[in-house]
Every structure is written in C-alpha cells, then in structure tokens.
N, C-alpha and C positions, 0 to 999 in steps of 0.2 A: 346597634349593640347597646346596650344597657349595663350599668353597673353594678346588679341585684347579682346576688351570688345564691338563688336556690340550689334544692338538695337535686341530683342528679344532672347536671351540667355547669361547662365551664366557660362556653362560650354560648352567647343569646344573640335573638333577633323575633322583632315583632311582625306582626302582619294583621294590616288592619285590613275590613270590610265592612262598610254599611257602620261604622261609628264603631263596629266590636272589633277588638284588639286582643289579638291571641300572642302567646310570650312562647318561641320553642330555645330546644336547648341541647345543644352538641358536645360534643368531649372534642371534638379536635375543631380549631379554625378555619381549617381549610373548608372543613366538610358545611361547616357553618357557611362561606362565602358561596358555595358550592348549590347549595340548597336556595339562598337568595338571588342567584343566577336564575336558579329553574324554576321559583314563583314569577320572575321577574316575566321571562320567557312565556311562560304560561297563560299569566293576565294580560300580557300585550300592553304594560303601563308604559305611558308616556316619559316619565322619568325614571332614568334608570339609580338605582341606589347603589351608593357607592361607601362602604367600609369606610370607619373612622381612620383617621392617620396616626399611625401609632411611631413617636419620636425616635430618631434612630441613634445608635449609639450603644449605650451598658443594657437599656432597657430593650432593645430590640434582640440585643445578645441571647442574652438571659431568656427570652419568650421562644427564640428559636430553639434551647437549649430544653426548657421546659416543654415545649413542642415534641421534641424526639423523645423524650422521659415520658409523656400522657400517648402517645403511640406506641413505645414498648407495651406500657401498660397494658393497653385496649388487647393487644395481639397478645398478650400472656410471655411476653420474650424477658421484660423485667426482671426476671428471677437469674435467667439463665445472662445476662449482660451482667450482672450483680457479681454473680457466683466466683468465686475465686478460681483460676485455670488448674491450680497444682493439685488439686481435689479431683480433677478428672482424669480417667484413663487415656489420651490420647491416643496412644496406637491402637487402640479398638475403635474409638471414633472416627477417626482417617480411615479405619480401613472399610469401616461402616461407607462413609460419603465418598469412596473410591470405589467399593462397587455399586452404588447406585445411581455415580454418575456416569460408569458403564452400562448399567442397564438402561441407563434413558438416551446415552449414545448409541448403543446397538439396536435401538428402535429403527434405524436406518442401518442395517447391514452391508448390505452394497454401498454404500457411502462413507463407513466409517473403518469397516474391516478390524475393530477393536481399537485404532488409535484415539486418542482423543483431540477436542479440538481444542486453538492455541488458548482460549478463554477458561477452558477445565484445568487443563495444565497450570496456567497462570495460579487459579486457586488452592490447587493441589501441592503447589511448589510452596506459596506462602503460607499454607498451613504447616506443609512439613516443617519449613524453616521458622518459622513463630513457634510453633508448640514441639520442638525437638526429636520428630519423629526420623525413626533409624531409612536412612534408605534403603538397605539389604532389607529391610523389610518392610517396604512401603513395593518393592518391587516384588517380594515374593508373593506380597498378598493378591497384585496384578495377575500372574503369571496362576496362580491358583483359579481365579476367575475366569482369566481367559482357559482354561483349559478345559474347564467345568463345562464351560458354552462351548468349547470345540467338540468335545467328546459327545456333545448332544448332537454332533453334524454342524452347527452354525459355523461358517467360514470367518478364520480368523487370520490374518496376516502373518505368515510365518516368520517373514524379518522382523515384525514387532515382537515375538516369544524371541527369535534371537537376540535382540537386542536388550528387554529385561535378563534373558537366562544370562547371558555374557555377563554382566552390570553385577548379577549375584553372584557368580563363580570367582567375580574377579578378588569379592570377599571373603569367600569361602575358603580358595585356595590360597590367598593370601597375595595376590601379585597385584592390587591398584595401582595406576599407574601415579599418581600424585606418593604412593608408598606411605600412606596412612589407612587406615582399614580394620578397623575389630569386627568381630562375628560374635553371634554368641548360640548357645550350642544347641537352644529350641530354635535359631535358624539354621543350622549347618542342619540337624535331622529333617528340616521342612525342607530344605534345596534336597536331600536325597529323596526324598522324598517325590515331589517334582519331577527330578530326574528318570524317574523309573516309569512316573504316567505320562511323562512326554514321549519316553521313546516308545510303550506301547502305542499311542498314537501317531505317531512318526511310522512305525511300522506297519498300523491299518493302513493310512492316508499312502502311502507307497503303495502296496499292496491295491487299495485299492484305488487309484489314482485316475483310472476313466470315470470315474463318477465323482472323487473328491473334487477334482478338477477336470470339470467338462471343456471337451474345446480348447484345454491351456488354460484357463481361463481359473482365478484374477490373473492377470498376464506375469509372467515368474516366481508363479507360486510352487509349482514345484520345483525347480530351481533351489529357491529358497530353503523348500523343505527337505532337499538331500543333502546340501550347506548345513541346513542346521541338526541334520543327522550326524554329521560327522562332528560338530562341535559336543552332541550328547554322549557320543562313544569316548570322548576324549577321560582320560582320568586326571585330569587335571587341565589349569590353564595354559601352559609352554607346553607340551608332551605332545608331540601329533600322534594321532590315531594311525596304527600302520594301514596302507591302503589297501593290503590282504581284507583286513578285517571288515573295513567298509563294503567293499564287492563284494565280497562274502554276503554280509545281510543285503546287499542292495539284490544279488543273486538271487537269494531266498525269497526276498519280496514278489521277486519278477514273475520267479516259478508260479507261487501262490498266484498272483495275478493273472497267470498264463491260464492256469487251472481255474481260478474263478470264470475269467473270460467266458470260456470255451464250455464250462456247466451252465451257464446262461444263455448263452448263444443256442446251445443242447436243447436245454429245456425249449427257449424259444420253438425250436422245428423239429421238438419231440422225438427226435432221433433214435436216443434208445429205448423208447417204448417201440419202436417200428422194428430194430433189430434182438428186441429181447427174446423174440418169440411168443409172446402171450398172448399177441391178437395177432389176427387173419390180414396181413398189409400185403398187396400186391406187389411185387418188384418193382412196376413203375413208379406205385409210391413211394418206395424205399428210395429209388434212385433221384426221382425230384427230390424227398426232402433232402438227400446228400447233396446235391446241386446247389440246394437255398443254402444250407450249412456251409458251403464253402462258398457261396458269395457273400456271406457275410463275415465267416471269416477274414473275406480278399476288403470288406468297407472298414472290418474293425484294424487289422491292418495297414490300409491307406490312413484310417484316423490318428493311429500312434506315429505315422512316420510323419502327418501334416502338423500336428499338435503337439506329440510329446514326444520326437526324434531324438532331440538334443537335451539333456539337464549338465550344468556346471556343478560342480563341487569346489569352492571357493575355497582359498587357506582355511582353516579351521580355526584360528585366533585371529578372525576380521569376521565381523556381521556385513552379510549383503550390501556391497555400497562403499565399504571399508578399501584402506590403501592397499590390498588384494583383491580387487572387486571380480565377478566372475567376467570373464574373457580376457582378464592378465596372465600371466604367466603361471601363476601359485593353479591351477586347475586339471581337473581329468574331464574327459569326456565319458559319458554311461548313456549309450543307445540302449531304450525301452521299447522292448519288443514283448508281444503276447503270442 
C-alpha cells in the first residue's frame, strides 16, 4: 500500500516487473487484498506480501465504519440506508417482498406447499414489527397470493389458507382472543372479498377432488379443505354453520363430481357415440365398450373408497391441528362416492 491518494481509488498496491512498477487502485480493501492474493498466486513468487498493520482501536473503528459507507456506495444502496423510513409507504413495500418471497419459495412446490421457511418468517416478522405494519393486512395480502396461485391449479396447503383466513376473521369480526383488534374498512371489503374467491375455489377443488388431489395426496388435503369449507360458510367467528347447510354444498359438490366423473370415463370409451345412433357399431361393440365403462367405473370406485373414503370436518372455530383437531369428538364423517 502506498500513501498517494489519486483520482479514482482509495485503496492501492503496486506490482513490479523487470524494474517497471505499475500503481493499481480499488474502492474497497478487501477487493485490494484479494487481487494481491491472485498476482501473488499467479507469479508463483517466493515471498508472499503481506498488508500493512493498520493499529487497532478508534482508527480501526472508524475504517470498518467507512468500509461499510464506500460498499453502500459501490452498490448504489447509500441513498436508500440514508433515506428517512417515515417517507416510505411501508404496507406496499411488505406487501411487495411478501409476495416475492413467495414466489421464490414456490420455486419448489412439492416442498414448500406455500408455507414459508423459518429464515423468511423471521424477516417478515421484523419488518412488520420495525416499520408498523397492520397484521389483518400483512395476512390478507398472503391469502390474496396464495389464492391467485391456487386458482392457476398450483397446490397450496389448505391448513395454511386456514390458518391466515382464521387470523383475519378474527379481526374482522371482532373476537381476538388477546381482545385488542381494530380493522379498518378497505380491509373488512378485501376479507369479503376473499371470502367469496375462496369458496368458489373450495367448491371446484371438492367438486373436483380426483384430480385436485390425486391418490389423497398432499396427505390431508382434502380433509383440510372440507374443514376449511365450513369455516368460510360461517358468518361470523362463534356462530357454527348449521350442518344442513354444509352437506347440502358438500351434496352438490359430490353430484357435480359424480357427473364429471362418469363424462370422462364416457368420453374415455366413447360410449355415447356407440349408442347415439350416428355410426354403424355392432352390438358386440356396444357391449365391450359397456364392459370397459363399467370396469372403470368398478377402478374409479375402488380409488375413492382407497383414497378419498373418509374426510373429517373439524369444529369450525379451530384450524387443522387445533384443540378440536380432526378425529376428536367436534367432527362428522362425509364418505365421497362418484
């Protein structure tokens, strides 16, 4: 190092060869030590060069200090480290780096199912709580993304939409259980909001549930999502849905399913083209493709009573998991048949 202070750098190192002596010049010291590493390396010299001792105490302070101040710099962040917080929107911010640290979590779908990991959370938490951001709407802004990506098909954990939608109803309708809680009334219209594109989707994903959930499969996802069917029909927090009401739509769904089913299965072995009359089918044909159609019937069948037999409906003021969990007492049984 040298003590010249030229124009474009703050930290130097020379390199000689053959009697010529070149002078370069970094913005940060590290990058400096970094670089006489890899001449070092390079030339294969016999003595290695080792950085002056810089005294430790006020002045090593201060250099670390100025260090992180000429790295803001370099990376353009200075302005925004500068900037005063109360000048910024923060609930538009948060809600900015809350869904795009979802989208970089859903890069792995099968692995993350929308939750986040403990390291995002951590972030997320201290942001809320440093820059004042409302929960009821750090959670709606969640539940609006996860929903966007459900509705595209992408599988999203139905106990995690329970467990946001609970968290916001509990302000909406006024019952937190600490009994502190304000709303404010652009989030009461986004919860209704919400609510009405959840249960259309509650209603396909039933409706269609051999394909939302193949196999069963994420293992009590449907469960999950007749649990959090009856939580959306609720009109309030305390008030259970009458169980009429639930069967009713759970009935509907089934029918519609039953009927999907069996037009696909249809279509599969052509059925009613063989019996419409239009084309020339032999009765043999007739009668095998009614044979395939009903053994596929007897496998789609077998798959709903191996698969999707049994669904709980949990108390409906407890998310999945809750001091009502399904297989206590608070439950009904609804066998899913097509």
């Amino acid at each position: 190092m040298v003590g010249m202070d030229p124009e474009g750098g703050r930290f130097f190192f020379n390199a000689v060869r053959e009697g010529e002596s070149i002078l370069y010049a970094t913005e940060d010291e590290n990058e400096s030590h970094q670089w006489v590493t890899a001449l070092y390396r390079a030339t294969g010299q016999a003595h290695k060069p080792t950085p002056p001792v810089m005294p430790q105490g006020k002045n090593s302070t201060l250099s670390k200090i100025q260090g992180d101040a000429d790295k803001a710099k370099k990376h353009g962040m200075d302005k925004y480290i500068g900037a005063d917080p109360v000048r910024f929107d923060h609930h538009n911010l948060f809600r900015i780096l809350q869904g795009q640290t979802l989208e970089y979590r859903l890069v792995d779908p099968y692995c993350s199912l929308g939750w986040f990991s403990p390291g995002q959370i951590f972030v997320l938490d201290e942001y809320q709580a440093r820059y004042g951001v409302r929960g009821c709407y750090r959670h709606l802004c969640y539940l609006e993304d996860l929903l966007d990506r459900a509705e595209k098909g992408q599988m999203i954990d139905p106990t995690l939409i329970h467990y946001s939608f609970a968290f916001c109803a509990s302000y909406v309708h006024g019952n937190r259980p600490d009994g502190v809680g304000t709303v404010l009334a652009e989030e009461k219209e986004c919860f209704q909001h919400i609510k009405e594109r959840l249960r259309v989707l509650l209603e396909h994903q039933i409706t269609n549930f051999m394909y939302c959930f193949p196999f069963g499969r994420p293992e009590g996802a449907l469960k999950a999502t007749l649990s959090l069917l009856e939580r959306v029909l609720m009109k309030d927090i305390v008030t259970p849905v009458p169980p009429g009401e639930v069967r009713g739509m759970i009935k509907k769904c089934l029918e519609n399913a039953a009927l999907l089913n069996y037009t696909r299965l249809s279509a599969e072995t052509r059925i009613e083209e063989d019996l419409s009359g239009e084309n020339a089918v032999s009765a043999t044909r007739k009668l095998d493709d009614l044979i395939h159609l009903a053994e596929l019937c007897v496998d789609l069948l077998q798959q709903n009573e191996e698969h999707h037999a049994e669904a709980t409906l949990g108390n409906p003021s407890d998310p999945p998991g809750g001091k009502h969990s399904p297989g206590g007492k608070h439950h009904d049984k609804c066998e899913e048949t097509s």
